[in-house]
C-alpha positions in Angstrom: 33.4 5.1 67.9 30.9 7.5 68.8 29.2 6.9 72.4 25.9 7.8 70.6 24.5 6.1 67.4 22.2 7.0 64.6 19.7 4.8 63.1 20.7 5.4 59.7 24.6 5.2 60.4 25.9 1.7 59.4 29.2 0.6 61.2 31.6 -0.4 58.4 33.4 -3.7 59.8 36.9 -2.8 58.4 38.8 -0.3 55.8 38.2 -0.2 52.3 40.3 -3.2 50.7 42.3 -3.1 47.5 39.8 -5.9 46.3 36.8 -3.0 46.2 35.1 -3.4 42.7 36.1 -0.4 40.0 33.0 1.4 39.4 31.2 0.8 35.9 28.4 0.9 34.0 25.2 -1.4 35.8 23.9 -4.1 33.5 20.3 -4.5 33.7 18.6 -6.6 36.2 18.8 -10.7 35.4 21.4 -9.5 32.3 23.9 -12.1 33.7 27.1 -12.0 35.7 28.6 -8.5 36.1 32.3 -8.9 37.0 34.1 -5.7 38.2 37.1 -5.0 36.0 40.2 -5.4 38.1 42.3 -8.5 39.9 42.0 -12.4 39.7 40.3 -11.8 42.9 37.2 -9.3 42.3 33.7 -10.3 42.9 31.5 -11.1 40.5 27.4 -10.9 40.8 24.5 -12.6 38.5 21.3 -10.8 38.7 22.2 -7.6 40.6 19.5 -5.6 40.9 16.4 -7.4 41.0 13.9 -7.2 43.0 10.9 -9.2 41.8 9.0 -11.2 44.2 7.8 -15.1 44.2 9.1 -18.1 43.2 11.0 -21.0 44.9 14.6 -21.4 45.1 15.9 -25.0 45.4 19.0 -25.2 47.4 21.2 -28.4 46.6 23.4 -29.3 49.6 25.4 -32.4 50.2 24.7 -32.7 54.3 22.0 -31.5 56.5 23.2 -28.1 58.5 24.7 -28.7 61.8 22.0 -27.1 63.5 19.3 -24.7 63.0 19.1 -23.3 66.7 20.6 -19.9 66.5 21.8 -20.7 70.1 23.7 -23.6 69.3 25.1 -22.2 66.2 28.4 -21.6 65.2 28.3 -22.3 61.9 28.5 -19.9 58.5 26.1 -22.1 56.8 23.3 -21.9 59.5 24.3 -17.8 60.2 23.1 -18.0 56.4 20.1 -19.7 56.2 19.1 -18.1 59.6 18.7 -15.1 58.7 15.6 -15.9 56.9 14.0 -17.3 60.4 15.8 -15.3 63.1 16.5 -11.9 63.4 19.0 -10.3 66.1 19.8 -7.0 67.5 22.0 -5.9 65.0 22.9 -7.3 61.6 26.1 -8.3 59.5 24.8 -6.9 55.9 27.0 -8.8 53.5 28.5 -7.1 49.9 30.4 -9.4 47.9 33.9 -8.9 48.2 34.4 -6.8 51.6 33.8 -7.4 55.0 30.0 -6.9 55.6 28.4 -3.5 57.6 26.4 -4.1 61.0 23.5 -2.2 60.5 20.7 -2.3 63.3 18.0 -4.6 62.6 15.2 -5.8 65.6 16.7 -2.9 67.3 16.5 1.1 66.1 19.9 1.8 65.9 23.3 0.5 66.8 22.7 1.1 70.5 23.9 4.0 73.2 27.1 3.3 75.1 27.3 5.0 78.2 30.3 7.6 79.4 32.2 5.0 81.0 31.7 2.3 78.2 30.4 -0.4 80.2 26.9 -0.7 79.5 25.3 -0.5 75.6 21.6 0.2 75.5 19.1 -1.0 72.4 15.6 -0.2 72.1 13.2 -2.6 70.4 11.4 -1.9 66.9 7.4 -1.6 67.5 5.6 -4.4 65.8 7.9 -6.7 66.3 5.8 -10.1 66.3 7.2 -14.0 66.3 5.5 -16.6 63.6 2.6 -17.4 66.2 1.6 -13.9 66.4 2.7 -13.6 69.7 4.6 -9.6 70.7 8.4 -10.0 70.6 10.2 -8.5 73.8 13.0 -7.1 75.3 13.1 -10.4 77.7 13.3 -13.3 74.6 16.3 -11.2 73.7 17.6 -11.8 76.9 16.4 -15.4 77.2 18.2 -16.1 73.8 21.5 -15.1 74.9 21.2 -16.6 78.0 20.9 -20.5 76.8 24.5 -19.8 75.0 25.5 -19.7 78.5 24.2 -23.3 79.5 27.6 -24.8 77.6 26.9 -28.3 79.1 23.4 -28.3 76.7 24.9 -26.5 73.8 28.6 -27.4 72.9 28.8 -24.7 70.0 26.9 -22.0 71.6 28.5 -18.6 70.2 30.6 -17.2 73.0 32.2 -13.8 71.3 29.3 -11.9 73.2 29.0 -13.8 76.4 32.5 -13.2 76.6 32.2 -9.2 76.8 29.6 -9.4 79.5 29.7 -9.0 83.0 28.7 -12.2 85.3 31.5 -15.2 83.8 29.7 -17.3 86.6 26.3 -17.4 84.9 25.8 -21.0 83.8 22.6 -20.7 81.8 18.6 -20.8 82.5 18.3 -24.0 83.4 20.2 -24.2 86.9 18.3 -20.9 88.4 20.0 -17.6 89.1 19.2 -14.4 87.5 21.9 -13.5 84.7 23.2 -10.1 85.7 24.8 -9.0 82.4 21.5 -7.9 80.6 18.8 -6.2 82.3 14.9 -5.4 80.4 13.6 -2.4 82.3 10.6 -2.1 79.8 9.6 -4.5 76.7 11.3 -2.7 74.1 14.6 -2.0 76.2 17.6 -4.4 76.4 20.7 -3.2 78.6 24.3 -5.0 78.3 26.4 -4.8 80.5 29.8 -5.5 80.2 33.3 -5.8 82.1 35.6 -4.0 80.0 34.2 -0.9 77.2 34.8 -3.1 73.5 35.0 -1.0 70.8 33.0 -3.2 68.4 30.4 -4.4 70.6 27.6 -3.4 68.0 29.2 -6.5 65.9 28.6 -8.5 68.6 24.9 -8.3 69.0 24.6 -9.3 65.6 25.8 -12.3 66.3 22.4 -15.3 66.8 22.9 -14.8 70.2 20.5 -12.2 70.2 17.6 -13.9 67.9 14.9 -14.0 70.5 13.4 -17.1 72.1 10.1 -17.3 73.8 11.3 -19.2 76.8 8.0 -21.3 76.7 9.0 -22.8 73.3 12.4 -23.8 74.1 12.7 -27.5 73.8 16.6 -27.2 74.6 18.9 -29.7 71.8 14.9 -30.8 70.0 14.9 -26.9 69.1 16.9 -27.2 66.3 13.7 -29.0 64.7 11.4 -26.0 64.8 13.1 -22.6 66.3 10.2 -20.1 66.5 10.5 -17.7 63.6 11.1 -14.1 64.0 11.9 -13.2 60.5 10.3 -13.4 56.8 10.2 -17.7 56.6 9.4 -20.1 59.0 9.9 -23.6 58.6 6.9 -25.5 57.3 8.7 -28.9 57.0 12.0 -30.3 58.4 12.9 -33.9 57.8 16.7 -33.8 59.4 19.3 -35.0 57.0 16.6 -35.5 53.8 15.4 -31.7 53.2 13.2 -28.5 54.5 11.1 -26.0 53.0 10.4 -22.6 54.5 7.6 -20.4 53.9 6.2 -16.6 54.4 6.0 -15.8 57.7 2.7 -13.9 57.8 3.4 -12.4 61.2 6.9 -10.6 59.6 6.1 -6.7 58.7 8.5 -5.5 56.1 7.8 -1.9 57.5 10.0 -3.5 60.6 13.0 -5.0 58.4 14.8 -3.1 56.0 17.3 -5.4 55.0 15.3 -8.4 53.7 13.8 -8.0 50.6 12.3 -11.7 51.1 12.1 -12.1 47.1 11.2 -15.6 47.0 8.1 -17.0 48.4 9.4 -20.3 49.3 13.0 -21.9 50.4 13.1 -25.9 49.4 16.5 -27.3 50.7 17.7 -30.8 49.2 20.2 -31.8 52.2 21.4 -35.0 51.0 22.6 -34.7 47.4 26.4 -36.0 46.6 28.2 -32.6 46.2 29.7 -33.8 43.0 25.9 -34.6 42.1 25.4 -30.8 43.3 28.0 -29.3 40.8 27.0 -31.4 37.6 24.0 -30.4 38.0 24.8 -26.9 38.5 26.4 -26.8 35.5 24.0 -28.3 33.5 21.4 -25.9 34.7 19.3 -29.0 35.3 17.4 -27.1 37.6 17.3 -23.0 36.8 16.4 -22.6 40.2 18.9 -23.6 42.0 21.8 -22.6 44.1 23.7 -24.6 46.5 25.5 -23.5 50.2 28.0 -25.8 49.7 31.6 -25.0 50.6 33.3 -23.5 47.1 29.8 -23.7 45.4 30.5 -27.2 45.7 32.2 -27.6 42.8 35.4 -30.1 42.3 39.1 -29.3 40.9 37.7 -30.7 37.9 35.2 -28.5 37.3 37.4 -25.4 36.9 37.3 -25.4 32.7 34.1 -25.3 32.5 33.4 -22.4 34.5 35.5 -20.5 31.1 32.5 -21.1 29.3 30.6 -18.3 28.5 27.2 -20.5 29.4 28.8 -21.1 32.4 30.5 -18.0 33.4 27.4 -15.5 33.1 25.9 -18.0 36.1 28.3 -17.9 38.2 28.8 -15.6 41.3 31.7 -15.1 43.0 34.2 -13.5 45.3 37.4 -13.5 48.1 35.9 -14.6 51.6 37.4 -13.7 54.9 37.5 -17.4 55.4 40.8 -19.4 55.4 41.5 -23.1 56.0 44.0 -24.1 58.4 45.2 -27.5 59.7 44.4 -27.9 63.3 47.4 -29.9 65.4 46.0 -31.0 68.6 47.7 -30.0 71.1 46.4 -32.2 73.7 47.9 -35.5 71.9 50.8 -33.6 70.2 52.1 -32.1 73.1 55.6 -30.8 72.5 55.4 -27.4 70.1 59.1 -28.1 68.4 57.3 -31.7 66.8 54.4 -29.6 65.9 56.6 -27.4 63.7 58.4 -30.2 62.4 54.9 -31.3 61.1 54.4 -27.7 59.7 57.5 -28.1 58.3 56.9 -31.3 56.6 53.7 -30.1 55.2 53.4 -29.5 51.2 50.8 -26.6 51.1 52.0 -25.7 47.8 50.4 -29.6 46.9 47.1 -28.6 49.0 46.4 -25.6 47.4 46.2 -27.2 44.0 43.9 -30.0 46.0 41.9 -26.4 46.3 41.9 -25.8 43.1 44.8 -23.4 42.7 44.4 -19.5 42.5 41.0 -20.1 40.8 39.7 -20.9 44.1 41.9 -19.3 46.7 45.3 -17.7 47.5 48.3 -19.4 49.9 48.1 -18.0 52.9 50.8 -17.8 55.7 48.3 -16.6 58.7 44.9 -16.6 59.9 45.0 -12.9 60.1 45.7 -10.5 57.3 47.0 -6.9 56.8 43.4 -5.9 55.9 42.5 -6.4 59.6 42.8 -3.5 62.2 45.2 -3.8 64.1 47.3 -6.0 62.2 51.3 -6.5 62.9 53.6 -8.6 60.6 53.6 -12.5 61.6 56.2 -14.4 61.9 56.6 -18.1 60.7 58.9 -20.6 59.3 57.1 -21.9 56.5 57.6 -21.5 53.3 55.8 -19.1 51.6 55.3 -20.9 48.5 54.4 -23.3 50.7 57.1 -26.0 49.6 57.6 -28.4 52.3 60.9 -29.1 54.3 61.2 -32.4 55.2 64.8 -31.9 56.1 64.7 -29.2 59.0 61.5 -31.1 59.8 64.2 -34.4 60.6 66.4 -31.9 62.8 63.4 -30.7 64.9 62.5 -34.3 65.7 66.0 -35.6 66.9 65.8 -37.0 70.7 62.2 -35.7 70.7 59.8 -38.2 71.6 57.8 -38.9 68.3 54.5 -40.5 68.1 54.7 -43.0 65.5 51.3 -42.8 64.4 48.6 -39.9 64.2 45.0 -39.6 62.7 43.6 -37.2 59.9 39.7 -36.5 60.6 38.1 -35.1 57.6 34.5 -34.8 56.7 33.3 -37.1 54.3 31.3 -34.3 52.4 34.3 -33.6 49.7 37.0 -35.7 48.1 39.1 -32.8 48.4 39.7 -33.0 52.2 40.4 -37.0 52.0 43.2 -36.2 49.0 44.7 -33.2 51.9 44.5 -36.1 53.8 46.7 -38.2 51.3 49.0 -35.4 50.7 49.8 -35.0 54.4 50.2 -38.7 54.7 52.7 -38.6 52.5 54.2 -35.7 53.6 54.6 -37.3 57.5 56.0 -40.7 56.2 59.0 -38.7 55.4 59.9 -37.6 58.8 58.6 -41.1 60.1 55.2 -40.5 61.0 52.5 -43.0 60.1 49.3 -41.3 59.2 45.7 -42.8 59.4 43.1 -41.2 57.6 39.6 -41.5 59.1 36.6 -40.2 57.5 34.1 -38.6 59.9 29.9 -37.8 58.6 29.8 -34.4 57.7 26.9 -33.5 59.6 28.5 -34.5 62.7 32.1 -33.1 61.9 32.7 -30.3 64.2 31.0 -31.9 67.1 33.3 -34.5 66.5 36.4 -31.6 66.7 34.6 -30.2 69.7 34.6 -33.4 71.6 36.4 -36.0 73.4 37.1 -37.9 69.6 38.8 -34.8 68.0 41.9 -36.9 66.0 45.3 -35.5 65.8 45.1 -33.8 63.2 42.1 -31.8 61.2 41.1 -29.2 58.8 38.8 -26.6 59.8 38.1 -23.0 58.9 37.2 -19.3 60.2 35.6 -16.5 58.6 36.4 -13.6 60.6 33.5 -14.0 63.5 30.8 -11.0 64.4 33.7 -8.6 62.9 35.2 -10.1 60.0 37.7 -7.1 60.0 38.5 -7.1 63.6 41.8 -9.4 64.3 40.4 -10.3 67.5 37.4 -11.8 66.4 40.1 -14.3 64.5 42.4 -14.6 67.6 40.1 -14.9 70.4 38.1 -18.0 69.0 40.4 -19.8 67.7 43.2 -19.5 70.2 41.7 -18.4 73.2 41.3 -19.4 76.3 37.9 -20.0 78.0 35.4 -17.8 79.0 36.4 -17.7 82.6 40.2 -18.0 81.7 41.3 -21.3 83.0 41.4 -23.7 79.9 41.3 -23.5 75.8 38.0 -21.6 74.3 34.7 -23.8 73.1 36.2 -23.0 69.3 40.0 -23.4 70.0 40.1 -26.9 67.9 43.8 -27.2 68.4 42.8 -26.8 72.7 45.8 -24.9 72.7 46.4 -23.4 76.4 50.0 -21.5 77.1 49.5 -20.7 80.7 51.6 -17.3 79.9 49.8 -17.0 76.8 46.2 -17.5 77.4 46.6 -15.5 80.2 47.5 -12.6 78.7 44.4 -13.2 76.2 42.4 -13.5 78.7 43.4 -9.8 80.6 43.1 -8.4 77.1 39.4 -8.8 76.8 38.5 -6.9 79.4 41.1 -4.0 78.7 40.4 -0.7 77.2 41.2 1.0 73.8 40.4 1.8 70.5 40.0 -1.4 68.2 43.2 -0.5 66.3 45.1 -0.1 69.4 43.5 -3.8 70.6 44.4 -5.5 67.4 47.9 -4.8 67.8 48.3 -6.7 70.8 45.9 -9.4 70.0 48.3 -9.7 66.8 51.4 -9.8 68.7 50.2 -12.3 71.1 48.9 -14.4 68.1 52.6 -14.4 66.5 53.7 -15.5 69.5 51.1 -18.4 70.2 52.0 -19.5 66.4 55.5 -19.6 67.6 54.3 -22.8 69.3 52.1 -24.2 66.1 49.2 -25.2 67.2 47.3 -25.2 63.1 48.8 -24.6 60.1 47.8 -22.3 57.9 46.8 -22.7 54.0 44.0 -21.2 51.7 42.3 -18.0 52.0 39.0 -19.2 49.9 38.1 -17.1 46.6 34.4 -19.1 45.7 32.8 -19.6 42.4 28.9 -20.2 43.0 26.8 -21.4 39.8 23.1 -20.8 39.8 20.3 -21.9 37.9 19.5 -19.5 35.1 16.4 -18.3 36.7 18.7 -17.1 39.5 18.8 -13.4 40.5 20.1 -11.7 42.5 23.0 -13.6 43.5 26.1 -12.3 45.9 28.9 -14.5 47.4 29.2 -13.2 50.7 32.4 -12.4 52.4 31.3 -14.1 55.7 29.1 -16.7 54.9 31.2 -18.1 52.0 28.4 -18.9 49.8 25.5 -17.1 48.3 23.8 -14.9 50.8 20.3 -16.3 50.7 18.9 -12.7 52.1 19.5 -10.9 48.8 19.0 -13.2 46.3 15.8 -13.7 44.3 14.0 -15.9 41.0 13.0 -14.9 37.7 9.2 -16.3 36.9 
């Protein structure tokens, strides 16, 4: 990377991907779904094109969103919908199919790294205003990203960018000390500083550690309720786990923001419709203006024939994800790494991928990383990579191993698809004589639950490639990483796997130096050998279908968020 970046210069996350749509001729706006001609896997758009304002879209989702404080958030689903309230330094502009672009947004460019790499400069837009009216400066930047640093308040702050920075003994704005890894010389200038240079740092300022908060209006975990808006909506209503509507934000200048077209003038979110409710009516076009943000457009296994139907089929968006679903073995209750692979082992993925849905709704996967990634090197794993189970070897591992008898399956209770993995697995474990229990845990609350003291033995979860969904660290780091300051497992390692020689090394890579290509090599290698120990399992990289209503425009899976990307899409009237 170039120390010195233009405003108009947009940092392309990763290479071009053999999924890259075949150019064609453009149907004309609200004509339907346009599919590129190509793979099982292309993406697929409804609406492309359009750029009519007003209207309300009506988003249908089965459980109320984790949290809506961007500094609490490390959730796909709220990185979605936030973008509509928050903006950050940079942004991760989403194309369906490939891994999005950071492209500057409440800053002019994508910042100025200094000779030595250690500090990143970004000047502040002018006119840059929150929903009260109120100037946005260079300090609510800085006040934003420090309350991610107050962990013992928020338990899923983002912690790619905090940590890059300088001062690991910062422990937020509510104990007192001045945070030394971001200075604000004037109002418009913010000033990282970091300990190592990091090749992709623009990436991470777009994560919502950088939405600004007036320090005045922080109202620490009651946030969530009302966080002030900086972007095109603000929240008129919020009734937590029953629905929201956002509105025009009147203080928002589209002169400052040229990524939002902000189609719609209203957002109504149902947030407690049965997702099988959710798909039906989807299908039906009950409603023609609605979408939904539920995982795999929340349809069911079931509902793959009738997306053939050419009713059907000229709704419906779609596209590959960087996510991927794993299985999460806890390493603090399944200590010893050989039973962990025997679990692996014993696992039928092939049987879980059809509880996916098959090839309609993702691919078998055999890592968390792919080739695609810079940096990549090949993995190395014992599984099957049809994913047929092998109960037998599985039986050999175990023998004068100390084996727990029984373990517990947490799944959300959101989908019947991740109680019938659950099934599957219990089957699976009675072979090798492992009773399985399979308790259901309230959506809304599920990866608090993984985060916490009550995280079961076993669980699924899933990643989406983090601030740069083509770097392989941004998959490593979070999920198997150690903690900020190096001396137990990261806030986002679910498996709270710790190696001491492992995590170690991890940790000395962050603040070493290199090109991102050169990085990802050894953040690869040291994730093959980390997944020597099997801390999760691998299983389905998610391809998503997405039905709108027919009223729908405008409509893009996007490649991080996994569902539609709510900035782009728009309603006919």
């Amino acid at each position: 990377m170039q120390r010195r970046t233009a405003a108009a210069v947009a940092l392309t996350l990763t290479a071009a991907m053999a999924l890259t749509a075949c150019s064609g001729s453009k149907p004309a706006p609200g004509s339907g779904a346009a599919r590129a001609v190509g793979g099982t896997f292309d993406p697929v758009h409804v609406g492309k094109g359009f750029d009519t304002r007003g209207g309300n879209v009506n988003v249908l989702m089965s459980t109320d969103f984790q949290t809506l404080d961007p500094g609490n958030s490390n959730y796909v689903q709220t990185a979605n919908v936030g973008q509509l309230y928050y903006r950050t330094l940079t942004m991760a502009k989403e194309t369906a199919g490939q891994p999005p672009t950071i492209v500057p947004d409440l800053a002019t460019d994508l910042g100025t790294q200094s000779e030595d790499g250690l500090t990143w400069t970004y000047t502040l837009r002018e006119g840059l205003k929150f929903e009260d009216g109120t100037p946005i400066t260079s300090k609510d930047v800085k006040y934003g990203v420090e309350r991610t640093y107050a962990r013992d308040v928020y338990t899923q702050a983002p912690q790619e960018l905090n940590s890059a920075l300088a001062d690991d003994t910062y422990k937020g704005p509510y104990t007192g000390g001045d945070f030394k890894g971001i200075d604000t010389p004037d109002d418009r200038t913010v000033v990282f500083h970091l300990k190592q240079p990091f090749a992709e740092f623009p990436a991470l300022v777009s994560r919502s550690n950088t939405a600004p908060v007036p320090s005045g209006a922080d109202t620490r975990l009651d946030y969530t309720n009302h966080p002030v808006s900086s972007g095109p909506y603000k929240i008129k209503s919020y009734q937590r786990g029953r629905s929201m509507q956002l509105v025009r934000n009147e203080q928002w200048d589209p002169a400052t923001d040229p990524n939002r077209p902000a189609l719609p003038d209203t957002f109504t979110f149902s947030l407690s419709t049965a997702q099988a409710t959710v798909s039906q009516q989807l299908l039906a076009d009950s409603d023609p203006t609605a979408i939904t943000l539920d995982s795999n457009g929340g349809l069911q296994v079931s509902d793959a024939s009738q997306l053939n139907t050419p009713e059907v089929k000229k709704r419906t968006a779609a596209g590959l994800l960087g996510c991927t679903d794993v299985l999460d073995l806890n390493t603090r209750t399944i200590e010893d790494p050989q039973v962990r692979k025997a679990i692996a082992l014993a696992i039928d993925r092939a049987a879980m991928h059809l509880q996916y849905g098959g090839n309609r709704f993702g691919q078998l996967t055999q890592s968390y990383i792919n080739p695609a990634q810079r940096g990549y090197v090949e993995q190395h794993t014992a599984l099957d990579p049809s994913g047929k189970p092998n109960p037998e070897e599985a039986r050999k591992l175990l023998e004068g191993r100390t084996v727990p008898k029984k373990l517990v399956y947490g799944y959300a209770d959101s989908s019947p698809r991740y109680k019938n993995i659950g099934t599957t697995l219990q089957q699976n474990l009675k072979q090798i004589g492992i009773d399985l229990e399979l308790r259901p845990i309230p959506a809304a609350n599920y990866f608090t639950t993984l985060a916490g003291d009550q995280m079961p033995d076993i669980a699924r979860s899933g990643w989406c490639g983090g601030a740069d969904s083509g770097s392989v660290r941004t998959t490593v780091d979070p999920n198997l990483g150690p903690s900020v300051d190096g001396t137990t497992y990261g806030f986002s390692n679910i498996p709270r796997y710790y190696d001491p020689e492992v995590s170690r090394a991890m940790y000395e890579l962050r603040g070493t130096n290199g090109t991102s290509e050169e990085l990802g090599r050894k953040w690869a290698t040291l994730f093959d050998r980390a997944m020597q120990d099997y801390p999760l399992v691998p299983l389905v990289r998610t391809y998503t279908n997405s039905v709108v209503g027919s009223k729908i425009r405008g409509a893009q899976v996007g490649y991080f968020f996994g569902g539609i990307d709510l900035s782009a899409v728009g309603v006919e009237r």
